[in-house]
N, C-alpha and C positions, 0 to 999 in steps of 0.2 A: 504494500500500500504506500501510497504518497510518491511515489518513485522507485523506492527502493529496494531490490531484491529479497526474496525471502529468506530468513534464517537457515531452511532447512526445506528441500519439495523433491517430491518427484514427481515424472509424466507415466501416465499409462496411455497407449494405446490401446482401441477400440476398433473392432472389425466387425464386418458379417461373418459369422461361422459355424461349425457344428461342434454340439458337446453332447456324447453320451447317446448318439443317436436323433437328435435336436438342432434344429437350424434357429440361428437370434445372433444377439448379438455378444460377443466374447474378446477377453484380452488376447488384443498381438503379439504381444514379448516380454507378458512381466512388466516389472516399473524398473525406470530408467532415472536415475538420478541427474539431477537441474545443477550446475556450478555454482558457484557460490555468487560467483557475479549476475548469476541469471538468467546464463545461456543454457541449452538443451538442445539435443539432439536425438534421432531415433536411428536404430542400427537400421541398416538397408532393408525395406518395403518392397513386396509385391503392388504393381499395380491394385489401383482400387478406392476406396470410399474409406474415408478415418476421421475418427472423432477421438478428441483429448480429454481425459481427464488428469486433474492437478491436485495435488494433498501434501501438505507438509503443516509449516510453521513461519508468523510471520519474524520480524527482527523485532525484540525487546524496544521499545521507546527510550526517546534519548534524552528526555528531559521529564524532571521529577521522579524519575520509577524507581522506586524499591531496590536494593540487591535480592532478595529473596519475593520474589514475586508471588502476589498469591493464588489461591487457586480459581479464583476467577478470572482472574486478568491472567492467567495462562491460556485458560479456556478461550478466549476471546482473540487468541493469537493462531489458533488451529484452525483450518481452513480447508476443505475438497470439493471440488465439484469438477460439473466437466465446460470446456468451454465453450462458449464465453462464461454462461452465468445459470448455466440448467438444473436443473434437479434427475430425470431422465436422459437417455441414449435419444429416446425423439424429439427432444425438445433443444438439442445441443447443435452447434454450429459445425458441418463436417467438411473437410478439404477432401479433395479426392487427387489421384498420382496417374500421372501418364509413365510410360516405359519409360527410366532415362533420367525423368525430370526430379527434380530437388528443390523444393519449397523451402524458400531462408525470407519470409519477407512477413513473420506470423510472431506480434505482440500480444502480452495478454499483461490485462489488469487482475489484479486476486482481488474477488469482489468482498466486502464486509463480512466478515463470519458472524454470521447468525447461529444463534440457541434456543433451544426451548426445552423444557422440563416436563418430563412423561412421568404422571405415580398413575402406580396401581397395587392389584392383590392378586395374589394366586390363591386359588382355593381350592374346596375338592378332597381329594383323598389324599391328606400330606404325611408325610412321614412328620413322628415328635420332635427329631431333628432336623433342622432345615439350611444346616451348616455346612451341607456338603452339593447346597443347590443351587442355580443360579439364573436369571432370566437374558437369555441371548439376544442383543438386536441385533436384525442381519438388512441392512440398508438394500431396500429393490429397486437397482435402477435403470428395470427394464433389460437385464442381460442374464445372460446362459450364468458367468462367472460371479461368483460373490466376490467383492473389493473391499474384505477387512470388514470387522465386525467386534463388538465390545459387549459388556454388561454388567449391573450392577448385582450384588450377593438379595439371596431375599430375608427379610428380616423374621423375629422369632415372632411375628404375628402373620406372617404372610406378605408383608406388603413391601414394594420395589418402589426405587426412584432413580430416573437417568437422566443425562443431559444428551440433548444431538442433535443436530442440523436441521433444519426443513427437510421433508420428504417422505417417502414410501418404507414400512419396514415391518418385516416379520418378527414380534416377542416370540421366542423361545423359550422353553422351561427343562433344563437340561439337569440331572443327576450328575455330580463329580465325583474323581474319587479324591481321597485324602490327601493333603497337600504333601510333597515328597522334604525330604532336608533340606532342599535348596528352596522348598516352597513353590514349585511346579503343582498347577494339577490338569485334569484330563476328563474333557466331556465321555460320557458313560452309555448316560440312555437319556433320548429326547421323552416326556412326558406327555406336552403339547405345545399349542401354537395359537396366535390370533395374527391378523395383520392391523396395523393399523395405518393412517397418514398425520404425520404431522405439520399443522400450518402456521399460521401466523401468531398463534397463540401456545400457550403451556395446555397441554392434554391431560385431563385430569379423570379417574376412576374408570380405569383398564382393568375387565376381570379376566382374568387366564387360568380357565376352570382346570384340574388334570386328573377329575374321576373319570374310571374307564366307563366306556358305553359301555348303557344297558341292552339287554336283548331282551324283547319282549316275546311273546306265545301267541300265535293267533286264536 
C-alpha cells in the first residue's frame, strides 16, 4: 500500500484444468515468491488464459508503531486475493499468453485488507472433551485447489470465533489427534460441515450440528 512493496507475498497462478477426474479451475505451479523490491515472475507458461492471485504481508508503518505490534494491527497487515481486487476465479481480471510472448507491463495495487468476525457453536453429539477439536475454514474461490486454510480451537461450551476476509467458505468440524512434543497435531476425522459467505458485516450465530443422521422406518 501507499507505494511500497510488500513485507513479504507470493503469486499463485491460476488455470483451466483437471483435478481428480474434474474440469475448473486449478493452481499452475505452486506459489512463486515476489522480491523484496516487488518484482515477480512466473516460470515459463503454456499458452493460455491466467489469473493471479497475491497473499502475503504488508510492510510495518513507519511512523508511530509499536516495536511489538499487536495482534490486530498485524491482522490488518495480511492481505490475499486475486487480481485486481476479486473474491472469486470469475470475478478476477485474466491475461491470457500467445506462443513466445512475455507479458512484463502488469502493476498491481494490494487493495485494503479487510476482516470480519464469524462466532458460532457446534453442537450435537460432542465428545466431554473438546480439546482435541477444531473448526476448519476452507476459503471457496471457485476452484478445483484449496489455497491455505486456518481455524480457531472450539471452546468447552461448544462455541468458535475466527477472523477472515470477505468471501465464500466451508466451516469444518475436524477431530485431532494429541499434540506431539514439538506441539504438531493432525486432522483425524471430518464430523461435519456448513458453508457459509461472509460480507460486509461480522457473521454472527453459525450452528454446525455433528449428530449422525437419523434413519427412519417407513
Amino acid at each position: 500500500m501507499k507505494g511500497y512493496p510488500p513485507q513479504g507475498c507470493h503469486l499463485t497462478l491460476i488455470r483451466q484444468g483437471n483435478r481428480r477426474g474434474r474440469s475448473g479451475y486449478v493452481s499452475d505451479s505452486g506459489d512463486h515468491k515476489v522480491t523484496e523490491d516487488g518484482y515477480f515472475s512466473s516460470p515459463p507458461l503454456n499458452p493460455g488464459r491466467y489469473f493471479l492471485r497475491f497473499a502475503g504481508i504488508l510492510r510495518k508503518p513507519t511512523a508511530n508503531s509499536p516495536s511489538q505490534p499487536t495482534p490486530e494491527a498485524m491482522q490488518q497487515r495480511i492481505f490475499d486475493f486475486l487480481y485486481p481486487n476479486a473474491e472469486e476465479v470469475k470475478e478476477a481480471s485474466p491475461f491470457d499468453l500467445q506462443i513466445g510472448q512475455t507479458k512484463t507491463d502488469l502493476e498491481v495495487r494490494i487493495p485494503r485488507p479487510i476482516w470480519r468476525t464469524v462466532r458460532g457453536k457446534v453442537t450435537g453429539a460432542l465428545p466431554e472433551n473438546l480439546a482435541n477439536m477444531c473448526v476448519m475454514f476452507t476459503r471457496d474461490r471457485g476452484m478445483l485447489d484449496d489455497l491455505g486454510g486456518g481455524g480457531p480451537e472450539i471452546q468447552a461450551d461448544g462455541t468458535f470465533e475466527y477472523d477472515v476476509q470477505p468471501g465464500r467458505y466451508r466451516l469444518s468440524v475436524w477431530e485431532m489427534t494429541s499434540p506431539t512434543q514439538e506441539g504438531f497435531t493432525q486432522m483425524t476425522k471430518q464430523l461435519a460441515s456448513v458453508d457459509v459467505v461472509v460480507g460486509p458485516h461480522d457473521l454472527n450465530g453459525i450452528e454446525i450440528d455433528v449428530s449422525p443422521p437419523t434413519t427412519g422406518r417407513d
